[in-house]
Backbone bond lengths (Angstrom), bond angles and torsions (degrees), N, CA, C in turn:
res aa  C-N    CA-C-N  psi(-1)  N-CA   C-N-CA  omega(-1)  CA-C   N-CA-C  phi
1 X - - - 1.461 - - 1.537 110.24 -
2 X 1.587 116.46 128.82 1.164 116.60 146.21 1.474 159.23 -22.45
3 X 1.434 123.06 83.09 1.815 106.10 -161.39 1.288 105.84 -97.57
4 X 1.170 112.41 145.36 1.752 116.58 164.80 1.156 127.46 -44.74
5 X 1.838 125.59 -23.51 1.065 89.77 178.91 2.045 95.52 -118.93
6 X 1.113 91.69 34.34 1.631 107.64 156.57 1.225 118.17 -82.06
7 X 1.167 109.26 -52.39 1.851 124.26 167.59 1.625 111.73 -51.03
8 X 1.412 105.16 -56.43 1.526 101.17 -172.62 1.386 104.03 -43.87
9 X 1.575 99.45 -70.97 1.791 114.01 -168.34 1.775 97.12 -38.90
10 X 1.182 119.28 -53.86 1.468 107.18 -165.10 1.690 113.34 -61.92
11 X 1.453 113.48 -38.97 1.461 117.21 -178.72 1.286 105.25 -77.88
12 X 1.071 145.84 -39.59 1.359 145.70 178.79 1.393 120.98 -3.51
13 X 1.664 108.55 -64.34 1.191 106.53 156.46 1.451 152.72 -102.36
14 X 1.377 103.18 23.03 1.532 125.82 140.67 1.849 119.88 -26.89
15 X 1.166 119.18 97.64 1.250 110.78 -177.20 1.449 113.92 -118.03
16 X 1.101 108.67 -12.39 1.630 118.28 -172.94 1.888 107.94 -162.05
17 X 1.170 105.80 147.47 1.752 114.77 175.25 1.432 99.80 -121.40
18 X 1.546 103.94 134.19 1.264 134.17 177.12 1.560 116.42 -63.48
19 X 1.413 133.42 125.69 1.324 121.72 161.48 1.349 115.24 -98.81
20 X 1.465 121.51 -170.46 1.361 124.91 174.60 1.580 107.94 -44.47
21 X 1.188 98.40 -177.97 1.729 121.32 -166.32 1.668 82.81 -109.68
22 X 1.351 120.79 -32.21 1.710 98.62 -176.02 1.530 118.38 -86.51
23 X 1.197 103.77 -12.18 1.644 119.77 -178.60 1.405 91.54 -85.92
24 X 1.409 128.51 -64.31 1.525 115.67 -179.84 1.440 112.58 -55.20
25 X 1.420 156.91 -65.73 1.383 132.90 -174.10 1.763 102.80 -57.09
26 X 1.291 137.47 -10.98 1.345 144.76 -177.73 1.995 84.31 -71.80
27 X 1.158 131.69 -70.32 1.110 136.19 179.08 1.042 118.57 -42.94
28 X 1.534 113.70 -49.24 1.481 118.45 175.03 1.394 137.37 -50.66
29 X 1.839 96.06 -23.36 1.476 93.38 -153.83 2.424 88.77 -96.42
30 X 1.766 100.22 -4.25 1.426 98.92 177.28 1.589 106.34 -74.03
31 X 1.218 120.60 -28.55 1.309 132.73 -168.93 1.826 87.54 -75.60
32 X 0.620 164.13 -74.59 1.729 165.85 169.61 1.605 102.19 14.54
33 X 1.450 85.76 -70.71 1.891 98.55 171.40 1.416 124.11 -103.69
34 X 1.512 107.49 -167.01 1.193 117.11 -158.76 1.879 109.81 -90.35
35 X 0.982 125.95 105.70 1.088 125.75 -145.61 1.689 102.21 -76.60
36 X 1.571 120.19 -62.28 1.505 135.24 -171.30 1.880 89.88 -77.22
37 X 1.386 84.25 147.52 1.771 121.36 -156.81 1.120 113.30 57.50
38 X 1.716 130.86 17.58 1.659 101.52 151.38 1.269 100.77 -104.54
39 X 1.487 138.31 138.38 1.099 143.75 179.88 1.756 106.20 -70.04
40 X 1.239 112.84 -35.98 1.699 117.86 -158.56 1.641 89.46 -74.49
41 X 1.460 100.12 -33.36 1.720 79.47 -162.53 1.873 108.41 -103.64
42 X 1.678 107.22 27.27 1.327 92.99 178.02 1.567 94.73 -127.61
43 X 1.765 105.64 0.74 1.562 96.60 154.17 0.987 115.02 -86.20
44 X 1.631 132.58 -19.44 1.568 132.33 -178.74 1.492 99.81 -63.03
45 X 1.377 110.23 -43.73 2.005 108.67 -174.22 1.325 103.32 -80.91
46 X 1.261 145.38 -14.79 1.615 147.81 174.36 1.699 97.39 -82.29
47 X 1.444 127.29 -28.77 1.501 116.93 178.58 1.628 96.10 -91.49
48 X 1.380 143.93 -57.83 1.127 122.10 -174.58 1.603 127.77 -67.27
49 X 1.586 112.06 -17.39 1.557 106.67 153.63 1.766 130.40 -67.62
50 X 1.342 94.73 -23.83 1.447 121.53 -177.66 1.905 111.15 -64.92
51 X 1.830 88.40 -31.94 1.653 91.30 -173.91 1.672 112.18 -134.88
52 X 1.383 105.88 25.30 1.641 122.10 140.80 0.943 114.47 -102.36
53 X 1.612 109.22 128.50 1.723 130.16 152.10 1.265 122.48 -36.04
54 X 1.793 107.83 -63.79 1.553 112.65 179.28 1.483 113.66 -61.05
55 X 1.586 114.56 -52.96 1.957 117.91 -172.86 1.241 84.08 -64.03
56 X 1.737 156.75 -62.22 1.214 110.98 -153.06 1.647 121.11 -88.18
57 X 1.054 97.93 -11.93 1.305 97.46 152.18 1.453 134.11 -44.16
58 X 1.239 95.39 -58.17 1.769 101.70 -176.91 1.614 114.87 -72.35
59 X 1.344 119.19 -9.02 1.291 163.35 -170.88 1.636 90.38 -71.35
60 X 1.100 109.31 -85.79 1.248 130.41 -172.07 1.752 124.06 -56.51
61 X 1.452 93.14 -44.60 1.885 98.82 173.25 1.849 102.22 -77.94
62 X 1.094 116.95 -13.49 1.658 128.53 165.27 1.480 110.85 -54.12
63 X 1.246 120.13 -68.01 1.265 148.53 -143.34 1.865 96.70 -86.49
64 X 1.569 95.38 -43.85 1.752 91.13 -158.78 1.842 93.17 -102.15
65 X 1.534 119.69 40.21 1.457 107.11 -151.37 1.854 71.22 -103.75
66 X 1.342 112.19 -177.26 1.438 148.17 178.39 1.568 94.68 -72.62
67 X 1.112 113.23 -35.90 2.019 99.21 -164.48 1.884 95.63 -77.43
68 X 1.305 126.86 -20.57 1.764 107.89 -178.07 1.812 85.83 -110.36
69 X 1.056 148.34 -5.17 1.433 121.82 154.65 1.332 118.37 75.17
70 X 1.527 119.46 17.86 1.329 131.69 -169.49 1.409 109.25 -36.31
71 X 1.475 141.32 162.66 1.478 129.67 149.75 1.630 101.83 -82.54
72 X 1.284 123.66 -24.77 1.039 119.13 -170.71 1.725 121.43 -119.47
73 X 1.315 124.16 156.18 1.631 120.09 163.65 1.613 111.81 -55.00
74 X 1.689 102.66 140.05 1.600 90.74 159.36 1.053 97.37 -121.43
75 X 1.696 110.30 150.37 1.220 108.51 -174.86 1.683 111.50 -139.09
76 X 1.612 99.54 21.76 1.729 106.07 -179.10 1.529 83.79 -131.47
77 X 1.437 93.73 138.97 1.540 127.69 177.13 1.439 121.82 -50.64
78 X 1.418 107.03 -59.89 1.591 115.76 158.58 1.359 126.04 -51.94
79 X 0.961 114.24 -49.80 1.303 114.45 156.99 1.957 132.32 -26.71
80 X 1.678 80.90 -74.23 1.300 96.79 156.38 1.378 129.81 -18.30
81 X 1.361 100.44 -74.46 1.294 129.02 -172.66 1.663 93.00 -67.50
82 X 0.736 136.52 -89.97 1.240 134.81 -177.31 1.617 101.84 -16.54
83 X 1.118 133.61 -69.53 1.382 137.49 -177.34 1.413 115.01 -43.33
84 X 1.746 114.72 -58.21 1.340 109.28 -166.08 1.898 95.58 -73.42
85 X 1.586 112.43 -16.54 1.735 89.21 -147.00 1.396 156.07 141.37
86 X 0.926 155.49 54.19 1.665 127.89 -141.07 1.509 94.89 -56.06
87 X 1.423 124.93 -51.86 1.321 116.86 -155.56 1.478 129.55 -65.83
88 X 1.851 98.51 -25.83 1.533 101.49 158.92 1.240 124.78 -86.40
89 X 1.522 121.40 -17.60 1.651 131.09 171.23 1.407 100.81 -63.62
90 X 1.430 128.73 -14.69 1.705 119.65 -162.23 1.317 95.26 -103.54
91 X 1.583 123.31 -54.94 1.260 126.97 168.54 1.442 132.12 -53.96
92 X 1.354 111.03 -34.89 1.602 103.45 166.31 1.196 116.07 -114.26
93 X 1.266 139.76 -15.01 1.505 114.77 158.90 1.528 109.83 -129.69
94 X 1.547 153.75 27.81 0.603 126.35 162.72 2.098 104.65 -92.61
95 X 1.406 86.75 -46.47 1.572 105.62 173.24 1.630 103.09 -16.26
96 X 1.382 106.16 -97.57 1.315 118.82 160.44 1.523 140.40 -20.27
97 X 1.215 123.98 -26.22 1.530 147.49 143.55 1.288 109.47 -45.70
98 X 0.791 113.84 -55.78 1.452 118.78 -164.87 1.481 108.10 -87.75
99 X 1.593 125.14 15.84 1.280 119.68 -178.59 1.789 102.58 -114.61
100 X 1.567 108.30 -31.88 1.524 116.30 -161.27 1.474 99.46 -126.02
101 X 1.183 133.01 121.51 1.290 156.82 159.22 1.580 147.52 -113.49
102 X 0.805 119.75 117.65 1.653 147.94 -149.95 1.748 89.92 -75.65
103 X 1.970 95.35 118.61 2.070 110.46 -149.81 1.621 76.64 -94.33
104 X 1.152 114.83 131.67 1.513 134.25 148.23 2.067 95.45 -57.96
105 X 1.710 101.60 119.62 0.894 126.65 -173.38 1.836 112.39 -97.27
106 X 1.539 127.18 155.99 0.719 140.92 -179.68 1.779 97.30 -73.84
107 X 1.057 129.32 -19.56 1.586 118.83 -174.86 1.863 95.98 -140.37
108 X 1.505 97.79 32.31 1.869 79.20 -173.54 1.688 95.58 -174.95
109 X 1.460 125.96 71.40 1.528 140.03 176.40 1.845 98.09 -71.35
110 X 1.677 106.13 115.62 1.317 100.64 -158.80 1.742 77.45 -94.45
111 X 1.010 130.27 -6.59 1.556 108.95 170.48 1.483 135.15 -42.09
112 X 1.558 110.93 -34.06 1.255 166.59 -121.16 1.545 82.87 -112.56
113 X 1.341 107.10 -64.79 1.703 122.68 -173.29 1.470 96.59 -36.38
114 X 1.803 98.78 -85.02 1.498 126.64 -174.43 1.773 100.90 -26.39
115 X 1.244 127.38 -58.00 1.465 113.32 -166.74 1.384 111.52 -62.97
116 X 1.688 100.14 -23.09 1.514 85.09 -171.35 1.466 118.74 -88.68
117 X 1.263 105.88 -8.16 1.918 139.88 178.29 1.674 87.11 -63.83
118 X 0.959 108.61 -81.30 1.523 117.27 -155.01 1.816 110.09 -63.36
119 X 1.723 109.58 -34.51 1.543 102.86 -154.58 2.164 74.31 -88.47
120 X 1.189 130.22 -4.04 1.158 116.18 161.32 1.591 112.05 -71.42
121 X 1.296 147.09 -51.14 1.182 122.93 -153.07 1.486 107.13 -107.93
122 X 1.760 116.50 6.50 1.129 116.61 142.47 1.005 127.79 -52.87
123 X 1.642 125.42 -65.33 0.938 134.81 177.96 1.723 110.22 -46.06
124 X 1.694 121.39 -51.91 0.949 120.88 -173.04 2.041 125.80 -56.10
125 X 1.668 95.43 -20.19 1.472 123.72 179.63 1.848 91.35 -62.20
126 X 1.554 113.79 -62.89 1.512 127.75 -144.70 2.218 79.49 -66.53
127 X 1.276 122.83 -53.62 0.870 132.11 -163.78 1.902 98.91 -53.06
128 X 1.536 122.54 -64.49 1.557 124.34 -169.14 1.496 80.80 -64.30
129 X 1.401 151.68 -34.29 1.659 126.84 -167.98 1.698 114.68 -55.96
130 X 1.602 76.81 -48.63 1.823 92.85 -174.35 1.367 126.27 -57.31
131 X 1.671 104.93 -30.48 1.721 106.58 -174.47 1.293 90.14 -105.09
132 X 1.763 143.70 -4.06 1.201 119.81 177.04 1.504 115.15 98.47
133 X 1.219 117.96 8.25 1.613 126.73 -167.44 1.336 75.78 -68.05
134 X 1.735 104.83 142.83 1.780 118.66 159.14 1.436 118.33 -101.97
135 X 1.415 112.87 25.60 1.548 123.34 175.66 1.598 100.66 -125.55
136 X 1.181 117.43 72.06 1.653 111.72 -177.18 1.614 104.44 -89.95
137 X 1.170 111.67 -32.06 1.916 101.28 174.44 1.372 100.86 -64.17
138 X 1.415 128.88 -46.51 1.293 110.67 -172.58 1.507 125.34 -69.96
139 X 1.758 109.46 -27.98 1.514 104.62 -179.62 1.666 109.38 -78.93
140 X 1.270 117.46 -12.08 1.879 122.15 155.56 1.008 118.23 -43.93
141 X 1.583 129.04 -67.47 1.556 143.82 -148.79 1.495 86.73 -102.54
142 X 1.052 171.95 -86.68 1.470 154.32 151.99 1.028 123.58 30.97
143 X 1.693 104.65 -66.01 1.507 111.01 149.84 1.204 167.29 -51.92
144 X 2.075 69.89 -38.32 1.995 86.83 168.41 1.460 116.78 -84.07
145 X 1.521 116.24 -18.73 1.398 105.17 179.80 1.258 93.78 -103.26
146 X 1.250 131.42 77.27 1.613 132.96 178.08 1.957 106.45 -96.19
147 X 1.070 71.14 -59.45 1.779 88.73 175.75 1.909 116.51 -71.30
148 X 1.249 121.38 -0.03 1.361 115.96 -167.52 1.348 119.44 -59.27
149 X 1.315 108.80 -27.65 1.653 120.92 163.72 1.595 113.66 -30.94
150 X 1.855 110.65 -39.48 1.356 103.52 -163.40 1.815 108.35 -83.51
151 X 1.298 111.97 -22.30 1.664 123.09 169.31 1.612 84.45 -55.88
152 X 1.020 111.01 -101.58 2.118 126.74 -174.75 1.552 100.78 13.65
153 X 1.743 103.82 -59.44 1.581 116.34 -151.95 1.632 105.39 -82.80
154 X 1.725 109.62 -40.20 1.373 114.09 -157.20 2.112 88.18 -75.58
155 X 1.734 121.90 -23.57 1.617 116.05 175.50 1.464 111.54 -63.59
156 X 1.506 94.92 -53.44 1.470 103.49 -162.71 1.690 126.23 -107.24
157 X 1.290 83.13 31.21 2.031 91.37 -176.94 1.884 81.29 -168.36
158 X 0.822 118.85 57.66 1.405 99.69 169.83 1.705 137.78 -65.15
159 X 1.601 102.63 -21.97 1.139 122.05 175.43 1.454 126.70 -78.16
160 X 1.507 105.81 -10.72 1.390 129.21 -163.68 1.991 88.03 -106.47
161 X 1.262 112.23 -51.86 1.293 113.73 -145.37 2.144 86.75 -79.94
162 X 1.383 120.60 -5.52 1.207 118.06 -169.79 1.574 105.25 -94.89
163 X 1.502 100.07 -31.10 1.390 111.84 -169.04 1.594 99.56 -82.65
164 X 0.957 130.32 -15.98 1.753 128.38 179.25 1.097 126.79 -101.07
165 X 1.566 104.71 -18.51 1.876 124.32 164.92 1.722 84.10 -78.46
166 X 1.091 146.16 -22.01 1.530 109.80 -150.81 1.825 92.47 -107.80
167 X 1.474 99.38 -19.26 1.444 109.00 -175.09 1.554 113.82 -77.53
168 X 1.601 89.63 -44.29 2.299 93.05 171.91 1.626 95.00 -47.04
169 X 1.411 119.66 -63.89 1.371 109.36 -155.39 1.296 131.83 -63.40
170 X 1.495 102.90 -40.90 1.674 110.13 172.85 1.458 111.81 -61.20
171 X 1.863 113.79 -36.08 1.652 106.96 -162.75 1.465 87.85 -97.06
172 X 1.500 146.25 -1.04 1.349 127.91 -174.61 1.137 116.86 52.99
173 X 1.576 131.92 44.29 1.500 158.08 -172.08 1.793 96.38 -112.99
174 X 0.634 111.16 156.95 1.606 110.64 178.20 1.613 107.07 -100.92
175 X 1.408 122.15 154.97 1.516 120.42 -170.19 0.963 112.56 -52.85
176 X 1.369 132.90 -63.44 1.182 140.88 -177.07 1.706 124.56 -35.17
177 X 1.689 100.15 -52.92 1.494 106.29 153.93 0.987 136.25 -8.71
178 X 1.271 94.46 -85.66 1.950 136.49 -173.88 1.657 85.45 -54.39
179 X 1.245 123.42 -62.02 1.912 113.27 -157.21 0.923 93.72 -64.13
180 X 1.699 131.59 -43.11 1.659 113.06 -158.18 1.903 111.39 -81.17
181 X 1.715 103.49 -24.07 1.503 92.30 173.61 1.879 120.34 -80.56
182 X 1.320 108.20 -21.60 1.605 107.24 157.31 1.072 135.59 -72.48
183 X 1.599 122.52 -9.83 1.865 128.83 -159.82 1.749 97.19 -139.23
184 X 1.556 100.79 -28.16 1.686 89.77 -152.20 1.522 128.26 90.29
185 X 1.460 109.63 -23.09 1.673 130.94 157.97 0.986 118.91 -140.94
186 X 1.654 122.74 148.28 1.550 152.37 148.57 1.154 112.63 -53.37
187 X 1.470 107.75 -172.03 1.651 124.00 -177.48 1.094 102.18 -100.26
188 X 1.717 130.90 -38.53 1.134 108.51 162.86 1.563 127.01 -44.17
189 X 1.284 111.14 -25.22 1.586 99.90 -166.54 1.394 98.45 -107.27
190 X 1.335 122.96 30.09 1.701 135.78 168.09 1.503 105.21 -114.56
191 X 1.499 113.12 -33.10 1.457 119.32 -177.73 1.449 106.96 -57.70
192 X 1.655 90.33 -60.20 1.822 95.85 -179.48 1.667 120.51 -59.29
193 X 1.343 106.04 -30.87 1.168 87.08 -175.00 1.738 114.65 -88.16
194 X 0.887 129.31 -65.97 1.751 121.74 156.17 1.990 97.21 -18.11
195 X 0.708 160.16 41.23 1.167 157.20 -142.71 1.756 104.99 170.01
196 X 1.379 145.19 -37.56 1.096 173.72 93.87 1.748 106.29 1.94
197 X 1.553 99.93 -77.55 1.566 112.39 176.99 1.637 107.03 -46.10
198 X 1.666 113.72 -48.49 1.412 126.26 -177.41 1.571 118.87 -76.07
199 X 1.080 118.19 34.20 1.570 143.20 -161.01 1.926 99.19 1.76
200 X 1.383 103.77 66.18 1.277 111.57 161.23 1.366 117.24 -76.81
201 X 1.986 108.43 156.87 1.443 117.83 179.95 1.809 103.83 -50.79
202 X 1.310 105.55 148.94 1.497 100.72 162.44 1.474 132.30 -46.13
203 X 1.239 119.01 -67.06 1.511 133.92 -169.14 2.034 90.88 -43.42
204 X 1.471 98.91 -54.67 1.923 84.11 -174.88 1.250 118.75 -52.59
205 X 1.538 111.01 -47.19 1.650 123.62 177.54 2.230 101.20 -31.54
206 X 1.474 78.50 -66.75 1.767 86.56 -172.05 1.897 108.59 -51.35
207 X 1.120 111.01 -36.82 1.915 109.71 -156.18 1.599 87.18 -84.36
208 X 1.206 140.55 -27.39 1.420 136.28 -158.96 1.812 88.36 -101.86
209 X 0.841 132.42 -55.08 1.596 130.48 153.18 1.695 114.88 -5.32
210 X 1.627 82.24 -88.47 1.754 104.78 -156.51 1.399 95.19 -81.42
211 X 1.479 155.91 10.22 1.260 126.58 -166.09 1.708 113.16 -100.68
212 X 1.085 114.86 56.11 1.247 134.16 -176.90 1.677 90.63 -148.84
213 X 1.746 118.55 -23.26 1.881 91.11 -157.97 1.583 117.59 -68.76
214 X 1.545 107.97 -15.62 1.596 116.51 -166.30 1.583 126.70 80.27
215 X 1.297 112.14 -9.55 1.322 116.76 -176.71 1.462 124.77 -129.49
216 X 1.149 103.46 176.20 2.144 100.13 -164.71 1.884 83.86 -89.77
217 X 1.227 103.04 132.50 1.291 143.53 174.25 1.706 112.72 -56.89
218 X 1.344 103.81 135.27 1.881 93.36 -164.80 1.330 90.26 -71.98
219 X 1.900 96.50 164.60 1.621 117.04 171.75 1.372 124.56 -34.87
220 X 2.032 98.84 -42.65 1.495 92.73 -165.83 2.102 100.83 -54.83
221 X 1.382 142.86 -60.46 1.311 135.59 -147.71 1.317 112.14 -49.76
222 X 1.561 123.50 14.51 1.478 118.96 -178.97 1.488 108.13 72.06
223 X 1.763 99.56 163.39 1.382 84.91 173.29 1.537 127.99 -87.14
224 X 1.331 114.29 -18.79 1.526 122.49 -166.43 1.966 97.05 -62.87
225 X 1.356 106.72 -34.56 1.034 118.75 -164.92 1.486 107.11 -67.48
226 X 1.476 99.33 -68.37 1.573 104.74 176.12 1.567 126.49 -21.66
227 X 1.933 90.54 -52.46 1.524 109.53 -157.70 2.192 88.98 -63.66
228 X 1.016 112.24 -51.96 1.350 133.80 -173.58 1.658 92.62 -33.38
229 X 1.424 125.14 -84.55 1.240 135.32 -173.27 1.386 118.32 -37.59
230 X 1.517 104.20 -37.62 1.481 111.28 -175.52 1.515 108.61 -88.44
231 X 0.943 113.86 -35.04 1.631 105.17 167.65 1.387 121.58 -72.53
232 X 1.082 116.31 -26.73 1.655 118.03 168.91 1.139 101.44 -94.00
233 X 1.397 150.36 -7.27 1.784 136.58 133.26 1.834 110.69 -42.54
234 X 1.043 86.24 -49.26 1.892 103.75 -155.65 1.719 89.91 -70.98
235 X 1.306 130.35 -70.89 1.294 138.52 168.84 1.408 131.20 -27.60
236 X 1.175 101.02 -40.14 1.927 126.94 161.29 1.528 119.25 -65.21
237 X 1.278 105.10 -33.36 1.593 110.09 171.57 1.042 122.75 -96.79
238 X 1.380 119.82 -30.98 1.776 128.47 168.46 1.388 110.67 -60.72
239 X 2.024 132.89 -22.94 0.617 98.12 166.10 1.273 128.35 -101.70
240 X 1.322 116.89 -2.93 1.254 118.06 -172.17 1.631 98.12 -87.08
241 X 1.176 117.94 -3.18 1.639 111.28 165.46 1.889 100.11 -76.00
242 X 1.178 104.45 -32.85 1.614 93.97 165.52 1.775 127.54 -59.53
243 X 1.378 100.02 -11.13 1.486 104.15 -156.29 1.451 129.32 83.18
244 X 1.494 115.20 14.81 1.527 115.23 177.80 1.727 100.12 -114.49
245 X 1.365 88.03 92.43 1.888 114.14 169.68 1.308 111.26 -99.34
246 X 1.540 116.58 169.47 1.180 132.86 -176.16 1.852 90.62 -105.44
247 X 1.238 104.78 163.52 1.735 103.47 167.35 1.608 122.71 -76.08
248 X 0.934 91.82 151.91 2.240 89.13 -163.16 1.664 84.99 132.49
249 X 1.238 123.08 171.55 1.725 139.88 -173.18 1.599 79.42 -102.38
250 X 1.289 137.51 143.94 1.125 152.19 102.96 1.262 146.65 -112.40
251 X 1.421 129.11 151.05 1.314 127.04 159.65 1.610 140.02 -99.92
252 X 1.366 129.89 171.78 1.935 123.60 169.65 1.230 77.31 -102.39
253 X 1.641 82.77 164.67 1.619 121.40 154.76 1.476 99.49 -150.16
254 X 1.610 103.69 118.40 1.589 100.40 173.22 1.081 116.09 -99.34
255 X 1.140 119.61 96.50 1.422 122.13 -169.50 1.599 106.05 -57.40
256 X 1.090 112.53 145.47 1.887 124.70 163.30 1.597 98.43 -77.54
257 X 1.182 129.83 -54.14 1.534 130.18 -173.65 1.618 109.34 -63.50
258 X 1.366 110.40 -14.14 1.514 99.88 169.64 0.936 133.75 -104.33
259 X 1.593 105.55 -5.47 1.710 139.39 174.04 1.673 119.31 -82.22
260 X 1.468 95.45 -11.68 1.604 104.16 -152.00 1.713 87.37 -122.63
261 X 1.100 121.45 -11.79 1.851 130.36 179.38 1.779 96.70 -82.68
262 X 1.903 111.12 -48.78 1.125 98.52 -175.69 1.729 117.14 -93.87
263 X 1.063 95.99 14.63 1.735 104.51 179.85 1.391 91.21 76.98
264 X 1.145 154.36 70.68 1.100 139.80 -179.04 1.738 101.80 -157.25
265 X 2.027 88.84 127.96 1.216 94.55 -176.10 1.372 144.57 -96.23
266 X 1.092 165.93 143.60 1.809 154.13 -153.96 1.161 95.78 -42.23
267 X 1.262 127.05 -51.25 1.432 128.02 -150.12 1.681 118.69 -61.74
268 X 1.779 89.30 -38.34 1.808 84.52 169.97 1.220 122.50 -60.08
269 X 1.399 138.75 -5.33 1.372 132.29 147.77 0.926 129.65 -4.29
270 X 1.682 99.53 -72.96 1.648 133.81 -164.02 1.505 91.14 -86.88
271 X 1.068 128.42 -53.43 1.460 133.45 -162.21 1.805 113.21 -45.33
272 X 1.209 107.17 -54.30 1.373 117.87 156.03 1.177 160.46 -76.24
273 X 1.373 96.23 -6.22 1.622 125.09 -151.91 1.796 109.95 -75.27
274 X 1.468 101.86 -24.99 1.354 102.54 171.29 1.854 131.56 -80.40
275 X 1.688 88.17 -35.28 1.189 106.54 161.99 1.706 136.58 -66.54
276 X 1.405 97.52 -44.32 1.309 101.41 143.33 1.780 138.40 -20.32
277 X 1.332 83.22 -69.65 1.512 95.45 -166.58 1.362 110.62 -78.76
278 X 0.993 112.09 -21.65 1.954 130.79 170.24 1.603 125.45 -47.37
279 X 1.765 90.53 -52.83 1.348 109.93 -162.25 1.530 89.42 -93.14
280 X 1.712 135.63 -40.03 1.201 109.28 178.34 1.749 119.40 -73.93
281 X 1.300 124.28 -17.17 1.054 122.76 169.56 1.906 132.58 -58.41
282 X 1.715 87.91 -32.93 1.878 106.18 179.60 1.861 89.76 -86.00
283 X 1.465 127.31 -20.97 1.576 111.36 -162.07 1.731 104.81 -95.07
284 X 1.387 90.86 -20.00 2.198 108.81 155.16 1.059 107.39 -68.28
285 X 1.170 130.32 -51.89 1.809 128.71 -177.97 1.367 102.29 -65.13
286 X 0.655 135.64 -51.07 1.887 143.17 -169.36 1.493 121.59 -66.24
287 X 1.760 100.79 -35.41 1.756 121.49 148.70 1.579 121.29 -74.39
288 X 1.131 115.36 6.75 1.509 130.25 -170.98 1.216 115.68 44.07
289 X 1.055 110.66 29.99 1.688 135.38 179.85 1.972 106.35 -87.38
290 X 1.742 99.47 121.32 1.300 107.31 -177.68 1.244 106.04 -131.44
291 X 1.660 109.78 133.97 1.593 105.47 -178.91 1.459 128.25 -86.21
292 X 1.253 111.11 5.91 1.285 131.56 -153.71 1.149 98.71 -134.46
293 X 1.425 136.70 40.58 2.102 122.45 159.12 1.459 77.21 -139.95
């Protein structure tokens, strides 16, 4: 079993998470030129940080670290970016991106990840439109780093994170399963905490946590928070009711009680379902991300 302060010591020096190899030469080729005063090409790097897990991640433990002293959490990307910079966003984490990259595995195609990263906080976007949430960047990136726990586990437990992909699949147990009956914890509860350590806003801490728990979140997490968790619960299952999973056996459960918290009815299923899959497919093309080589 896993201890907390086994985890700490091991993450400690965790300073950055690796993305694809096509997103890093995608980075590489912004680093070529001069990034600040062209507008086209620092919205092109504000949309591909916007729709990586790992860059906004690293984005984020940047932004909310001890060296800028914020009074407050940030918890929108642009922002971010705006704060640290292009010139320090290029120098400390894009630079570096582009050196270390996350190996497409014989039991674990992280491409695979990304669709399911992204067609989650799409979906989770179409979802805050519908009920009116006025935090839609945040219920996106909530989403997209929902799963980051499984990067965390597959760096820093690799032997663990191989043995539970190979076990979901053969026993048809779902990932999550398998980690919590070998460790006692998941990746969700590695996401959050590397996430915790990375003095992230609350509401993410909680949605990267709980999005495996299935249920509406007690009073104390506030509401912004709550709503956060439950849409990246709800968003996580809508898509894998599409069929866009990560590798490991999993299943949905669409809950009615989590449908009925956000006012939200079955029908948007169908309502979106084309659009969905559209916009994450052109926002893979645009990351030069292909599911098929």
């Amino acid at each position: 079993m896993f201890k907390d302060r086994d985890i700490q010591r091991k993450l400690k020096n965790l300073t950055k998470l690796p993305t694809l190899a096509e997103v890093g030469r995608l980075l590489e080729s912004f680093l070529q030129v001069d990034i600040e005063g062209s507008p086209e090409i620092e919205r092109e790097l504000v949309f591909i940080a916007s729709s990586d897990p790992a860059l906004s991640f690293n984005i984020l433990r940047m932004v909310n670290s001890a060296y800028y002293g914020l009074p407050r959490k940030i918890s929108n990307i642009e922002e971010a970016i705006n704060i640290i910079g292009f010139s320090d966003l290029s120098e400390y984490i894009l630079k570096p991106m582009t050196k270390t990259f996350l190996t497409h595995l014989p039991y674990y195609d992280w491409r695979s990840f990304w669709f399911h990263s992204l067609a989650s906080a799409i979906t989770a976007r179409y979802i805050g439109k519908e009920i009116d949430f006025p935090h839609i960047g945040e219920i996106f990136t909530a989403s997209l780093m929902h799963d980051i726990g499984k990067i965390v586990e597959a760096l820093m437990y690799p032997s663990f994170f191989k043995e539970a992909i190979e076990k979901s699949n053969d026993n048809w147990v779902p990932f999550f399963e398998i980690e919590r009956s070998l460790t006692g914890i998941d990746h969700a509860f590695l996401g959050g905490f590397l996430a915790r350590m990375w003095r992230f806003p609350y509401e993410y801490i909680k949605a990267i946590e709980s999005h495996h728990d299935n249920h509406i979140p007690e009073e104390f997490h506030g509401k912004k928070a709550r709503i956060l968790s439950v849409v990246t619960m709800v968003a996580n299952d809508i898509v894998k009711y599409y069929g866009i999973t990560t590798p490991g056996a999993s299943y949905y459960v669409l809950n009615g009680e989590l449908f009925e918290f956000l006012n939200l009815s079955r029908e948007f299923i169908d309502k979106f379902s084309f659009e969905i899959r559209r916009e994450t497919m052109l926002s893979l093309e645009r990351l030069s991300i292909s599911l098929h080589r």
